[in-house]
N, C-alpha and C positions, 0 to 999 in steps of 0.2 A: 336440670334447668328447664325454664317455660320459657315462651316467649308470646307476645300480645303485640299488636299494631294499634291500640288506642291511643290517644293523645292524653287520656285521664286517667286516674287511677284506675291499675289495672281490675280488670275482672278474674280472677283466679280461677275459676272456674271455665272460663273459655281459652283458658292458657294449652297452647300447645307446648306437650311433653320431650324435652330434647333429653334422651337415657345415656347415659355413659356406658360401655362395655364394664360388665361384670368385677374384672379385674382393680375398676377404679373404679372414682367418685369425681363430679365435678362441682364445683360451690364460688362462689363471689364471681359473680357474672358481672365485665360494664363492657357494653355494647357500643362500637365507634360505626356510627352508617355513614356510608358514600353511597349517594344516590339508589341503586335500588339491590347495592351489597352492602352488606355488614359484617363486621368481625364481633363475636364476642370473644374478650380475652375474660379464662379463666383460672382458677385454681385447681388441680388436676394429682390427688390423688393417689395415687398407686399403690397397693397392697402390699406389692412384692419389694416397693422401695423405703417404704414407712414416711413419711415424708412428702410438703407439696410442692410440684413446679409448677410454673406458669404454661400456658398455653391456648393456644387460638382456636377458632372455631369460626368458619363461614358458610352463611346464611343469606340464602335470596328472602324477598316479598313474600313467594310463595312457599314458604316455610323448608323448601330442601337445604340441605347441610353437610358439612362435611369438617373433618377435623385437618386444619392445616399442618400444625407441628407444634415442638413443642417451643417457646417463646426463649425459657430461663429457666434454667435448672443452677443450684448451689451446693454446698455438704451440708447446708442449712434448711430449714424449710420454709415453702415463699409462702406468700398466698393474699389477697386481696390487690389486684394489680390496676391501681386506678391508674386511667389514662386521662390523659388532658393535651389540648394544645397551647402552645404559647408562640411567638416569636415566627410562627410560620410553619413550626416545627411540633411532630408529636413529642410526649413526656409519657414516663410509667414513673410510679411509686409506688413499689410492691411492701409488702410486709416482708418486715426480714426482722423482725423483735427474737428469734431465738440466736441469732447474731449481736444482739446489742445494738443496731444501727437504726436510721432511718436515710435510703438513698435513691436518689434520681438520678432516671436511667435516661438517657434519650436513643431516639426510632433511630436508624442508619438505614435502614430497606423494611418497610413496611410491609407484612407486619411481624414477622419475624425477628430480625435483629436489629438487636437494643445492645446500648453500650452504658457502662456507668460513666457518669459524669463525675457526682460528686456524693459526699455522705453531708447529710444535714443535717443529720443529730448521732450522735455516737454516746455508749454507752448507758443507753435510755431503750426502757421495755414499751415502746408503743406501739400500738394494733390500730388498724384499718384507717391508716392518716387518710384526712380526705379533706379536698382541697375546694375554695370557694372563693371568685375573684368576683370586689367588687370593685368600683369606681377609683377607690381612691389607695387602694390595699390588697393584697391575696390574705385570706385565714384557712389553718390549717386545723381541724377538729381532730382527737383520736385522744382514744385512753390510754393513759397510765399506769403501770402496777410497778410493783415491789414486791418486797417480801412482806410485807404488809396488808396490802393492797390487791385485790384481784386485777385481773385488766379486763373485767364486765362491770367495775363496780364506781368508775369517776372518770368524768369528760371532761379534756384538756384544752385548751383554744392559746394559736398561737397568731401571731401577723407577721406580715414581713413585707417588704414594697417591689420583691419577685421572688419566684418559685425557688431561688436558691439561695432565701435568706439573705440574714441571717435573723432566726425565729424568735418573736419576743413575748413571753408568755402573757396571758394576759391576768389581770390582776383579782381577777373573779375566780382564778382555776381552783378548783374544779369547776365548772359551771355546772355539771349536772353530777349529782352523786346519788345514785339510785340504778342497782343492777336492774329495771326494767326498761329502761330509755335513755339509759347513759352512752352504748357502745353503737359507734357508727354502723349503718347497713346500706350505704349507698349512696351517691351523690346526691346535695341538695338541686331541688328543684323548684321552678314559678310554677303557682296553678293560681288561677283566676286574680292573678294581682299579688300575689303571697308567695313566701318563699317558704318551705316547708324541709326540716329533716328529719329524713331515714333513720331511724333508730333500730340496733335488737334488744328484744324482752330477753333478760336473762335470769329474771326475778325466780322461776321456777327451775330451769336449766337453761345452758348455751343454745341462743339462738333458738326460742319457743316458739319467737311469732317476730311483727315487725308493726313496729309503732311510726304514726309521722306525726311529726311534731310541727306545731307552726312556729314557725321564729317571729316573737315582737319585737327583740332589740339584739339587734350586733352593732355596736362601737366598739373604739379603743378601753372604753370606762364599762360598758355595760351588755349584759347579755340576759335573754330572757325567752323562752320558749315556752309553749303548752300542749298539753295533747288534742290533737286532733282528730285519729283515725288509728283501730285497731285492725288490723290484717292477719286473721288468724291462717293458720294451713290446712286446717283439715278440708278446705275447698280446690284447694293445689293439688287432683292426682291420688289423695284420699294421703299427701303427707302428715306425720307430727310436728315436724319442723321446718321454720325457713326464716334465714336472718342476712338477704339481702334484698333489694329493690333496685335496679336503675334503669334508666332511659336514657334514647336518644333518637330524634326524629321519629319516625314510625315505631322504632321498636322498646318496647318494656321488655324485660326480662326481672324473674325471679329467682330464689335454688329453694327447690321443696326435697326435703328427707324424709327416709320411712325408717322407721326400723326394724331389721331385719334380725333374727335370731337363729342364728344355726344349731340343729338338731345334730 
């Protein structure tokens, strides 16, 4: 993981480096700040377990850190744990696609223990659902596969009038069908008047780089995005790969990958 305090897109290059011990990996960073602490929860890993769970990480201003514990562990493997607020209360919606599910969990003692509420979609292979509420509707983004179908290779868009459904697909899906900018990499964000999304490039392999896309049209009827900005990694720490991006207050976070070949 990096992490940066700009307000604009990050700098990759003045990202400070947050390492995982040896034994593991940490990837899909989203960062929740209160005032001048932050959690990131991530994806975490493990060698010795084959398999990812969830888990936190807290971080002052001044870039010290420490790993809290682990959030969510399955006999499944997690991994993309977006967080969000609703209702007063926090939410996760982890990846759990080797399950067949898509489920919301909510906070009970933050930031630790989470509890499942509900399954939103059952028997459906979707990755890195990531949620976007506006005015009048929540939409939920995240690909698709089968046995057909990779799940880098077609963007899904659902609605619903709350975070617990129920989901109604929308009528354009796929909206993006292109392994370079189809598969989510982070929560949508505003910059300068515009709402822009995270995408990863998998055109070449999983998660090469990360695309932001502008969004011109989310309705019920229509959807339309363009590219805007390539972020490559090799300025991330001298990584090859990185396929997320998020924010929140002060803090950007990215995950840069090396690859590493053992002799």
């Amino acid at each position: 993981c990096g992490i940066d305090t700009t307000t604009s897109l990050p700098d990759l290059s003045q990202m400070t480096p947050l390492v995982a011990p040896r034994d593991r990996f940490w990837a899909d960073p989203f960062p929740v700040v209160d005032a001048d602490r932050a959690c990131i929860f991530v994806e975490e890993w493990r060698y010795v377990l084959g398999r990812g769970v969830l888990a936190v990480l807290e971080i002052e201003r001044d870039g010290t850190w420490r790993r809290l514990g682990t959030v969510l562990e399955q006999p499944w493997h997690l991994s993309h744990p977006f967080i969000f607020r609703w209702q007063g209360e926090r939410w996760m919606i982890p990846e759990s696609s080797a399950a067949g599910t898509l489920e919301l969990y909510r906070c009970l003692e933050y930031p630790l223990r989470w509890e499942r509420e509900c399954i939103l979609m059952q028997d459906v292979r979707i990755v890195d659902a990531t949620l976007h509420e506006t005015a009048d509707r929540w939409w939920l983004f995240g690909n698709v596969g089968d046995g057909r179908i990779s799940t880098h290779e077609e963007l899904h868009l659902f609605s619903a009038d709350t975070p617990m459904g129920p989901w109604t697909p929308h009528p354009g899906n796929p909206i993006v069908a292109d392994p370079r900018m189809a598969r989510p990499a982070g929560k949508l964000f505003e910059w300068h008047g515009r709402w822009y999304r995270p995408a990863q490039d998998c055109g070449v392999r999983y998660g090469s780089a990360v695309w932001i896309q502008e969004i011109l049209a989310l309705t019920p009827q229509h959807y339309s995005e363009r590219p805007h900005r390539r972020l490559a990694p090799e300025a991330l720490s001298g990584s090859n790969r990185m396929h997320t991006l998020n924010r929140d207050a002060w803090l950007s976070v990215v995950d840069g990958h090396h690859d590493r070949w053992l002799r």
